[in-house]
C-alpha positions as YAML, in Angstrom:
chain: A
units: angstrom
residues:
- id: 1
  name: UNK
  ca: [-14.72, -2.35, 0.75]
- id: 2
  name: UNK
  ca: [-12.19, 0.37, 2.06]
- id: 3
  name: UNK
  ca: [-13.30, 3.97, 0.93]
- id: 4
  name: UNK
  ca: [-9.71, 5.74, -1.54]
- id: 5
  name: UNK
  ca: [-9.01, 8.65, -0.35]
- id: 6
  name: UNK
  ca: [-9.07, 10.73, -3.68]
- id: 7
  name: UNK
  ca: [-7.23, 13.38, -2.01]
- id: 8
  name: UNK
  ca: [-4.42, 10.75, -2.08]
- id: 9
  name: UNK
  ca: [-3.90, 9.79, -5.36]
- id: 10
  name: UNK
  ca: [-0.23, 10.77, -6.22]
- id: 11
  name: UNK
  ca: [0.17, 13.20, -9.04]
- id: 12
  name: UNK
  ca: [0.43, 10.50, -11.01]
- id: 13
  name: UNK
  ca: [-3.28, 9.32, -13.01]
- id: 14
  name: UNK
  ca: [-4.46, 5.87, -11.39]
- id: 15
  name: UNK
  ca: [-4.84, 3.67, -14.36]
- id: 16
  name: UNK
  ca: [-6.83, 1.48, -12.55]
- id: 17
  name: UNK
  ca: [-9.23, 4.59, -11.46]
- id: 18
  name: UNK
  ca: [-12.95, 3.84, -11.76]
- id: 19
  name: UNK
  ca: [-12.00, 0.10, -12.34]
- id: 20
  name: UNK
  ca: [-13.82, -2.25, -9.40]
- id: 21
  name: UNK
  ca: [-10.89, -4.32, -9.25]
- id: 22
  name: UNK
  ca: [-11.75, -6.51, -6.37]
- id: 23
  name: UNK
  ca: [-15.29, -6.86, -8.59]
- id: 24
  name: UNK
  ca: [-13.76, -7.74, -11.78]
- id: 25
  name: UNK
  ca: [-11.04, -10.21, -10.01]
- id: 26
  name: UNK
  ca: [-13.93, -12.44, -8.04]
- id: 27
  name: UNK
  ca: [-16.05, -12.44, -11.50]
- id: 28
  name: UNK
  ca: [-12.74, -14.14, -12.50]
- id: 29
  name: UNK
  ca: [-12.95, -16.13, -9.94]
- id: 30
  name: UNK
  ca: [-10.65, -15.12, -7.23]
- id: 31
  name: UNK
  ca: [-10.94, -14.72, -3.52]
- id: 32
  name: UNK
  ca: [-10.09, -11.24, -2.86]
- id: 33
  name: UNK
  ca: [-9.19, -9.85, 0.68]
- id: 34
  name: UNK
  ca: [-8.89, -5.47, 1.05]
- id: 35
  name: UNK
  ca: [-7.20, -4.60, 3.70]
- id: 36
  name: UNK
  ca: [-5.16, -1.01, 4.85]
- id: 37
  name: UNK
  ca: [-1.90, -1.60, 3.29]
- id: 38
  name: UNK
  ca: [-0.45, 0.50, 6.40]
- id: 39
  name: UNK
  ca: [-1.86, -1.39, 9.14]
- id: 40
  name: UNK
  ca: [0.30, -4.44, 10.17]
- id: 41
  name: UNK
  ca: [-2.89, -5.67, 12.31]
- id: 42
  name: UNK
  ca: [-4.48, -6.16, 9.13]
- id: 43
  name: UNK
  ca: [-1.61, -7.46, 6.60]
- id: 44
  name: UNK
  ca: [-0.74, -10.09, 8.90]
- id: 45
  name: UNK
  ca: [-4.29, -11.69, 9.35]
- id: 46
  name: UNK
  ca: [-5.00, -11.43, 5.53]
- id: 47
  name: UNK
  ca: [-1.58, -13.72, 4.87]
- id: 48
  name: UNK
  ca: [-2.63, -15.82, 7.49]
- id: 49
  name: UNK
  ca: [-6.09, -15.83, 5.53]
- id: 50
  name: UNK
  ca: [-4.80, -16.51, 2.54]
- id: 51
  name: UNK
  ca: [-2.58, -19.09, 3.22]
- id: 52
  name: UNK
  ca: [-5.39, -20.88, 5.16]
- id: 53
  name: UNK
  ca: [-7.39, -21.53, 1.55]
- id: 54
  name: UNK
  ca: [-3.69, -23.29, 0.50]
- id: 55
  name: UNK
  ca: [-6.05, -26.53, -0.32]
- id: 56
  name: UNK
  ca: [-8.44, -24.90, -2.49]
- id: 57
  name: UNK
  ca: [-8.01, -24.57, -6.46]
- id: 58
  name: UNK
  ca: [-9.57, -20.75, -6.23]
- id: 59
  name: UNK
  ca: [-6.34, -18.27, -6.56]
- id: 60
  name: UNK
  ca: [-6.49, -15.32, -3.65]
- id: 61
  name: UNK
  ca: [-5.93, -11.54, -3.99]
- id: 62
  name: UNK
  ca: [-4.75, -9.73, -1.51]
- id: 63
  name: UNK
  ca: [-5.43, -5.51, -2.40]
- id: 64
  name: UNK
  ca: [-3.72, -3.59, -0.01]
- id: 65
  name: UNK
  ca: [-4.87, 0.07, -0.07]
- id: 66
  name: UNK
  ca: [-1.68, 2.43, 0.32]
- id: 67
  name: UNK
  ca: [-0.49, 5.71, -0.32]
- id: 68
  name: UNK
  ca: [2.91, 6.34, -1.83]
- id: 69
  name: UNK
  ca: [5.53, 7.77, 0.39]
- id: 70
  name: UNK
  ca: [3.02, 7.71, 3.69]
- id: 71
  name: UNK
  ca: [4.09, 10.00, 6.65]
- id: 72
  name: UNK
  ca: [6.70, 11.95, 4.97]
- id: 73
  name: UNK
  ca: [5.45, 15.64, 4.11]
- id: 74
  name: UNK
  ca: [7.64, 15.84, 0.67]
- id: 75
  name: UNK
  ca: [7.57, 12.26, -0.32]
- id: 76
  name: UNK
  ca: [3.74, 11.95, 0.40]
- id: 77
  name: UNK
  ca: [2.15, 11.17, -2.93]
- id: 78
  name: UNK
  ca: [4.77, 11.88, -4.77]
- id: 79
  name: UNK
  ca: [5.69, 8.53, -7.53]
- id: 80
  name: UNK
  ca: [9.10, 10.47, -8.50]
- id: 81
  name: UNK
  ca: [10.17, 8.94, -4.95]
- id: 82
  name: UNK
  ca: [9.52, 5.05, -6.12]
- id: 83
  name: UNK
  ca: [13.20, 5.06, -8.04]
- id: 84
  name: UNK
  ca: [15.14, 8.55, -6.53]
- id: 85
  name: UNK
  ca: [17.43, 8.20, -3.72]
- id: 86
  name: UNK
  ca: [17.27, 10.68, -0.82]
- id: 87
  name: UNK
  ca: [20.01, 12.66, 0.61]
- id: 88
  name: UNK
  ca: [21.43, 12.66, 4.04]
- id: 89
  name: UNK
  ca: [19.36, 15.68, 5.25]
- id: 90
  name: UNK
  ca: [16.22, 14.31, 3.82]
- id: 91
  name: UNK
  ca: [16.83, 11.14, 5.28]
- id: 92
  name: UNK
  ca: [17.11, 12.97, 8.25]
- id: 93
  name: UNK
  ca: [13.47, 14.63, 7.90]
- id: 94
  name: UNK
  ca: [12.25, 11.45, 7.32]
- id: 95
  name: UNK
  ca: [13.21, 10.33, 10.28]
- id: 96
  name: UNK
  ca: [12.41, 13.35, 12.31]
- id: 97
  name: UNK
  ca: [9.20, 12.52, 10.54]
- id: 98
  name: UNK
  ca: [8.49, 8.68, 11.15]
- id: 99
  name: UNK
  ca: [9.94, 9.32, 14.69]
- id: 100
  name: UNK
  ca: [12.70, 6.80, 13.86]
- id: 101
  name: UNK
  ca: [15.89, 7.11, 15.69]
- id: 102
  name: UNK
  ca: [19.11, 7.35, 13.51]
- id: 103
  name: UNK
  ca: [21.91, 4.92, 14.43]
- id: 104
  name: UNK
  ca: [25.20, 6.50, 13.24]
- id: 105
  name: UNK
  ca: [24.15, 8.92, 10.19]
...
């Protein structure tokens, strides 16, 4: 199981804190992969996983560990970002930021 980085919560309370979800899902009965939901190496291999058990009757959960807004220094944590739209000079940071190249901004 991956360790949560508590320091990475969001300012948001997790309702799902203290819950063992991946414990209370395969007492249900499901197959659960956890996997780094930042790491492509990893998301990749757990679809390919889970659509690999396509024959079986037991449903599969995939919990990918993530932190909201990763990488960007004011959008880091920060669940206000899930439905507000940036500006161009933010957009702009978070490029600087992600080291993506802008195309025509």
């Amino acid at each position: 199981m991956l360790a949560i980085n508590e320091q990475h919560r969001g300012d948001r309370g997790d309702p799902w804190s203290g819950i063992d979800l991946r414990g209370l899902f395969e007492k249900l009965g499901w197959r659960c992969l956890e996997i780094d939901g930042h790491d492509f190496s990893q998301i990749v291999p757990a679809l390919e996983n889970a659509k690999a058990s396509g024959d079986s009757d037991q449903p599969t959960m995939i919990i990918a560990h993530t932190i909201k807004g990763k990488g960007v220094h004011f959008t880091e944590g920060k669940h206000e970002w899930h439905s507000k739209v940036a500006t161009k000079e933010e957009l702009k940071i978070v490029a600087a930021e992600l080291g993506i190249e802008e195309a025509g901004v």
